[in-house]
Backbone bond lengths (Angstrom), bond angles and torsions (degrees), N, CA, C in turn:
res aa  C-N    CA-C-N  psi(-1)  N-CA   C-N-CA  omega(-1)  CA-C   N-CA-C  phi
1 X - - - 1.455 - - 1.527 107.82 -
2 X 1.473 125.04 133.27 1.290 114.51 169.62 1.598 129.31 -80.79
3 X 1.665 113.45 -169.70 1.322 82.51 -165.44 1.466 116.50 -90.93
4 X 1.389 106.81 -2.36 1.465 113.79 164.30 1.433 130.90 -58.73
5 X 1.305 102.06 -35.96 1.496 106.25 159.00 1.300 139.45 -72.13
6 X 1.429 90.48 -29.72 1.835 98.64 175.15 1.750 105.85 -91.48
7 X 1.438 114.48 -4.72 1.852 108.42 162.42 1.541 118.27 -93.31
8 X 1.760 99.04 -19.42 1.467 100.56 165.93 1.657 102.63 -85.35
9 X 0.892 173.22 24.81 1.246 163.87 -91.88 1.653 87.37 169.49
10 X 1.143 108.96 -79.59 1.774 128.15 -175.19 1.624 93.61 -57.35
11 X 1.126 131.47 -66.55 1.429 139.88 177.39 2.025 96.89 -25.19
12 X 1.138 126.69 -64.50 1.356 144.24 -146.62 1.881 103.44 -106.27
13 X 2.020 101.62 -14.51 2.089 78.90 161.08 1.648 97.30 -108.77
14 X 1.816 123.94 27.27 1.069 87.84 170.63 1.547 91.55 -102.41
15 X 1.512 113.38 -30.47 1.917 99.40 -157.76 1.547 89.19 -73.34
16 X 1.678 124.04 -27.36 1.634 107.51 -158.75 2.135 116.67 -23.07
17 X 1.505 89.58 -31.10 1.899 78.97 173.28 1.458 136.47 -77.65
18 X 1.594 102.98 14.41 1.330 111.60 156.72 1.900 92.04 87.56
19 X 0.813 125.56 -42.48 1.783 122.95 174.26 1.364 108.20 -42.58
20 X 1.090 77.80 160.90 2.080 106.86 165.21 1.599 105.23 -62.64
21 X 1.097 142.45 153.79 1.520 157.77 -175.36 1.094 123.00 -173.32
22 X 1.505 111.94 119.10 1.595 107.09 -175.20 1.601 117.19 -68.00
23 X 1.407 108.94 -162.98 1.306 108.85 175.26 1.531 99.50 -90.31
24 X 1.312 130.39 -37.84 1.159 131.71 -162.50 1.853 108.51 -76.45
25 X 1.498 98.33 -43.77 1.715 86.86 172.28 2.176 108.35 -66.72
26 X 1.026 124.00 -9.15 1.522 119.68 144.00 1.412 137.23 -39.28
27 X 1.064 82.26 -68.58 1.779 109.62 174.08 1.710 98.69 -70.40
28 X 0.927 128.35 -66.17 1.622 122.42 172.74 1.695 99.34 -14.23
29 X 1.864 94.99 -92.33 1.451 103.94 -174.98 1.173 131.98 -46.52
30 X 1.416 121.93 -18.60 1.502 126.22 154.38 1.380 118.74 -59.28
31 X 1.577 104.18 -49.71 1.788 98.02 -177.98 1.552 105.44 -69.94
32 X 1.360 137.49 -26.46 1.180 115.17 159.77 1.176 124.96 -80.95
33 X 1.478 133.09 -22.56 1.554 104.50 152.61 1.295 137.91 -69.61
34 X 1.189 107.76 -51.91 1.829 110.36 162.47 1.276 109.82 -141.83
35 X 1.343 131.42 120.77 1.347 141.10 170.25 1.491 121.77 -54.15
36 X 1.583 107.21 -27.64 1.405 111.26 -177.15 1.434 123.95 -73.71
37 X 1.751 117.11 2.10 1.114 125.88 -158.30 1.668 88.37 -94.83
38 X 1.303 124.62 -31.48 1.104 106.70 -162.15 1.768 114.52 -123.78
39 X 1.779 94.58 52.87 1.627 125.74 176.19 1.511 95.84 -57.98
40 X 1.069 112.43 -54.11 1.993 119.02 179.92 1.582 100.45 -116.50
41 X 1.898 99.15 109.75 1.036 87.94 178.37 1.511 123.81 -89.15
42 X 1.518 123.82 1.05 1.411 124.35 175.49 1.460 107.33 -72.49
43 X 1.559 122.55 18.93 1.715 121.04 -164.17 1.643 70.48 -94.78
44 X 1.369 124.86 -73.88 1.478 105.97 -170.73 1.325 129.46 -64.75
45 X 1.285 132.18 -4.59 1.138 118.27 146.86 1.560 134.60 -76.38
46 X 1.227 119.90 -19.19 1.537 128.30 148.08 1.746 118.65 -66.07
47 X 1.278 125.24 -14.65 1.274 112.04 -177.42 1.972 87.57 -106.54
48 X 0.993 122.36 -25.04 1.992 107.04 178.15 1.127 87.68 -78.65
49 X 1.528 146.34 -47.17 1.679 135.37 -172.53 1.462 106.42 -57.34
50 X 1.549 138.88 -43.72 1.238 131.73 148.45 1.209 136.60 -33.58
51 X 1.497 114.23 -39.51 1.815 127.67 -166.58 1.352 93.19 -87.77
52 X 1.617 129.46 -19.37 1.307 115.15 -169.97 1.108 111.05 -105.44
53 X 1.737 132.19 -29.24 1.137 133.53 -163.38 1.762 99.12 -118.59
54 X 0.960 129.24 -16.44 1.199 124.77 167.67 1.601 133.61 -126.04
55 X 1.417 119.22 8.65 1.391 126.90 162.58 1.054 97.97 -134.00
56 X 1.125 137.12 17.53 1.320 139.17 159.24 2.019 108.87 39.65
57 X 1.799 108.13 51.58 1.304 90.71 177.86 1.491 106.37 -138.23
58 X 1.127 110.11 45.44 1.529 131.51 -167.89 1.885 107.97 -155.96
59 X 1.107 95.88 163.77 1.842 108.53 -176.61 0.765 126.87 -139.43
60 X 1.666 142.84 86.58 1.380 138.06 -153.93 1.918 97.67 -85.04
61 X 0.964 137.16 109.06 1.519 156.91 -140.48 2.009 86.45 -109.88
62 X 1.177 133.49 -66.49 1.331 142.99 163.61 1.554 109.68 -116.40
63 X 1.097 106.23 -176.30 1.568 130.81 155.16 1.614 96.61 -48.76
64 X 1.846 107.17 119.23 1.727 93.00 159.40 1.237 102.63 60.14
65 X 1.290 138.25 37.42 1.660 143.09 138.40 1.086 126.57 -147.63
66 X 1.313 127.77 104.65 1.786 146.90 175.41 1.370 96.45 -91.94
67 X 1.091 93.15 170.88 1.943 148.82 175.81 1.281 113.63 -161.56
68 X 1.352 101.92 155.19 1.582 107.63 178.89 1.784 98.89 -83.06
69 X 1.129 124.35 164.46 1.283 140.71 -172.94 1.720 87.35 -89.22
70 X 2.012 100.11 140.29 1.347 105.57 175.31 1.210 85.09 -105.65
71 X 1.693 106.44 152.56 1.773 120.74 169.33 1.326 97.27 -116.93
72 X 1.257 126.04 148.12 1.563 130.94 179.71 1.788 99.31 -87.44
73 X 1.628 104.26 -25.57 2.295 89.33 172.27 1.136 131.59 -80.83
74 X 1.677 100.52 15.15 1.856 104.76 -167.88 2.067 84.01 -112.16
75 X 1.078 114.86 -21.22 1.353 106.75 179.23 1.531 123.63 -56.82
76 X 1.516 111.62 178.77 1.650 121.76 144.32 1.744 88.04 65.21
77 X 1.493 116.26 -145.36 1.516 124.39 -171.94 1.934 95.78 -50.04
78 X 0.430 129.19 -137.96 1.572 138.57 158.76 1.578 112.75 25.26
79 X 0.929 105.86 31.67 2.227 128.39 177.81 1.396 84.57 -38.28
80 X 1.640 102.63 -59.55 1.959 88.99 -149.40 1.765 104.56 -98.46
81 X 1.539 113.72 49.82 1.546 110.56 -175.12 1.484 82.31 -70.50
82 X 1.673 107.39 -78.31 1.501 105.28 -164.44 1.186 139.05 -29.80
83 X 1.375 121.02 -35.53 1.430 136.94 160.55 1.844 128.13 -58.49
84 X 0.942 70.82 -35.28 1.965 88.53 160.17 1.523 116.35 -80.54
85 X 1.023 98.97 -61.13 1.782 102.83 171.93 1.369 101.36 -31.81
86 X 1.432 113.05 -81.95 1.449 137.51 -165.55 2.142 99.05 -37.94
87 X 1.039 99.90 -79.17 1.849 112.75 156.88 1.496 97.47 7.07
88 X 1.554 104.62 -91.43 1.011 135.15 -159.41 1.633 104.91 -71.56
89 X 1.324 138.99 -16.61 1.408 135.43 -160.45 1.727 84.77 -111.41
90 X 1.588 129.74 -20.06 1.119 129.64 -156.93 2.061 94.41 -93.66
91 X 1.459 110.14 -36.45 1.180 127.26 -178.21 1.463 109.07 -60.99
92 X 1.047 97.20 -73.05 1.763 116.06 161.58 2.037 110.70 -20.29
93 X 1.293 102.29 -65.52 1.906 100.39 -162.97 1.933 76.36 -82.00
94 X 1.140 132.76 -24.94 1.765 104.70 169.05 0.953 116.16 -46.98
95 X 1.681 113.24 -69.03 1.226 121.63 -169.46 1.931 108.02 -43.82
96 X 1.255 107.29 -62.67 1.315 122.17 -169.21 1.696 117.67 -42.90
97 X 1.547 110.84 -46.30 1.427 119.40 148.48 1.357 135.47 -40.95
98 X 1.371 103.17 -53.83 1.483 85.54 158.69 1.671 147.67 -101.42
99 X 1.750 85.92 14.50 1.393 83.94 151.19 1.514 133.09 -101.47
100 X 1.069 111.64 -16.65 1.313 141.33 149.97 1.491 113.18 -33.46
101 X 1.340 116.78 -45.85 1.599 128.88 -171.51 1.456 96.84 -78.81
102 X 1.259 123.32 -24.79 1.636 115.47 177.68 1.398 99.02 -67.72
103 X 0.777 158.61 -53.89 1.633 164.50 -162.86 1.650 112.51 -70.77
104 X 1.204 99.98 87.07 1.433 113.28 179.04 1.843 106.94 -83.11
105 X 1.222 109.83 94.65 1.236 137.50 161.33 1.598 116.73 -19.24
106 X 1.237 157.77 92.93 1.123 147.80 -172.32 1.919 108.20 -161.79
107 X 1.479 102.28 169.67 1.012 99.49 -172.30 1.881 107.66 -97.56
108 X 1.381 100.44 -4.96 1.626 120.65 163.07 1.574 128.36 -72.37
109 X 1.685 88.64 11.28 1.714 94.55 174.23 0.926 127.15 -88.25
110 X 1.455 116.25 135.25 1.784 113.99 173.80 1.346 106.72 -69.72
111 X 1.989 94.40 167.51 1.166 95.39 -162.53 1.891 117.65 -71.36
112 X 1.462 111.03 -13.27 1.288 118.26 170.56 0.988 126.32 -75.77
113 X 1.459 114.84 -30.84 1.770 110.68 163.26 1.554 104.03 -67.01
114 X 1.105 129.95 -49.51 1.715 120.89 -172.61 1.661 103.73 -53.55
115 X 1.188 135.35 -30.63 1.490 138.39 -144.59 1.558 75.19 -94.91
116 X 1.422 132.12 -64.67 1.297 123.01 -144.50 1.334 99.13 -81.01
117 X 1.508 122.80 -23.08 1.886 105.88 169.32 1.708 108.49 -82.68
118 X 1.036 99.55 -11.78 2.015 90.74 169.75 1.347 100.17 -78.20
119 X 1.645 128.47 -12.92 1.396 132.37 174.39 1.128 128.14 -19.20
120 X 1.900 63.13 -78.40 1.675 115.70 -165.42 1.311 114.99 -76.06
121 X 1.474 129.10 -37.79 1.666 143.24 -176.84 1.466 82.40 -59.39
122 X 1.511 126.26 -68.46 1.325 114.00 -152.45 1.649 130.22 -71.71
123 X 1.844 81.74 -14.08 1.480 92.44 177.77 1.588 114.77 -75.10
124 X 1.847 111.73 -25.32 1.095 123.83 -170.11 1.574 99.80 -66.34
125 X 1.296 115.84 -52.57 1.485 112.53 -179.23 1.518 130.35 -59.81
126 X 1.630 101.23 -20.98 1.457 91.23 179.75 1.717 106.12 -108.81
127 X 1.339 110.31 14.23 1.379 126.87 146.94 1.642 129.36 -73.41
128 X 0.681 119.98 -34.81 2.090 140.31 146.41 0.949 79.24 -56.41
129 X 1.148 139.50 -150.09 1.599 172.51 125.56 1.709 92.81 95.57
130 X 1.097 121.08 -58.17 1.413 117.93 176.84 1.196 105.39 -73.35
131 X 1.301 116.95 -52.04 1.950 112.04 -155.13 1.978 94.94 -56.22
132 X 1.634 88.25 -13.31 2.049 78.91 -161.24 1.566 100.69 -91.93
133 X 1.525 114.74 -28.27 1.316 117.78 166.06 1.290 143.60 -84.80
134 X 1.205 103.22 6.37 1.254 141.43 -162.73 1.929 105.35 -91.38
């Protein structure tokens, strides 16, 4: 798992209770799960600036206070849609990472390796896009 996943991971079992949460009780529960996650600490503030302004599944409430985003299709009969989604959207950027990690980035790429990681990036995005609308 990378480490984006395992700071989004920590990010999502602290708000999962739907409350307000600072940034610092974050960082808390990170340093007690693994300290190494938060070697650079602007990595978690670029991945909650993502969850809020671009996956839209987080709520910055003030400066330095989230919640997880409520959806009205995970409610009522269907309690555990959201949690499935998430499952499945969390499975998804695994998978995608490590295929992604085969693709050694360089300016020594042919032009078919560049085409097939613009593939894959684009496939990755419109892979989100459903699993979240979905």
């Amino acid at each position: 798992m990378s480490r984006m996943d395992q700071i989004e991971e920590a990010i999502f079992a602290v708000l999962k209770d739907n409350e307000i949460h600072s940034i610092k009780e974050i960082r808390k529960y990170m340093l007690e799960k693994n300290p190494e996650l938060l070697q650079n600490k602007n990595y978690l503030n670029v991945i909650l600036n993502r969850l809020v302004k671009n996956e839209k599944m987080v709520v910055s409430e003030k400066r330095g206070e989230y919640r997880m985003l409520q959806n009205n299709m995970g409610q009522g009969e269907n309690g555990g849609t959201d949690d499935l989604r998430q499952k499945v959207l969390m499975g998804w950027r695994n998978y995608y990472n490590d295929v992604a990690c085969r693709y050694k980035l360089s300016y020594d790429m042919t032009d078919e390796q560049f085409r097939e990681g613009k593939w894959l990036h684009d496939l990755n995005k419109k892979m989100e896009e459903l699993i979240k609308t979905y």
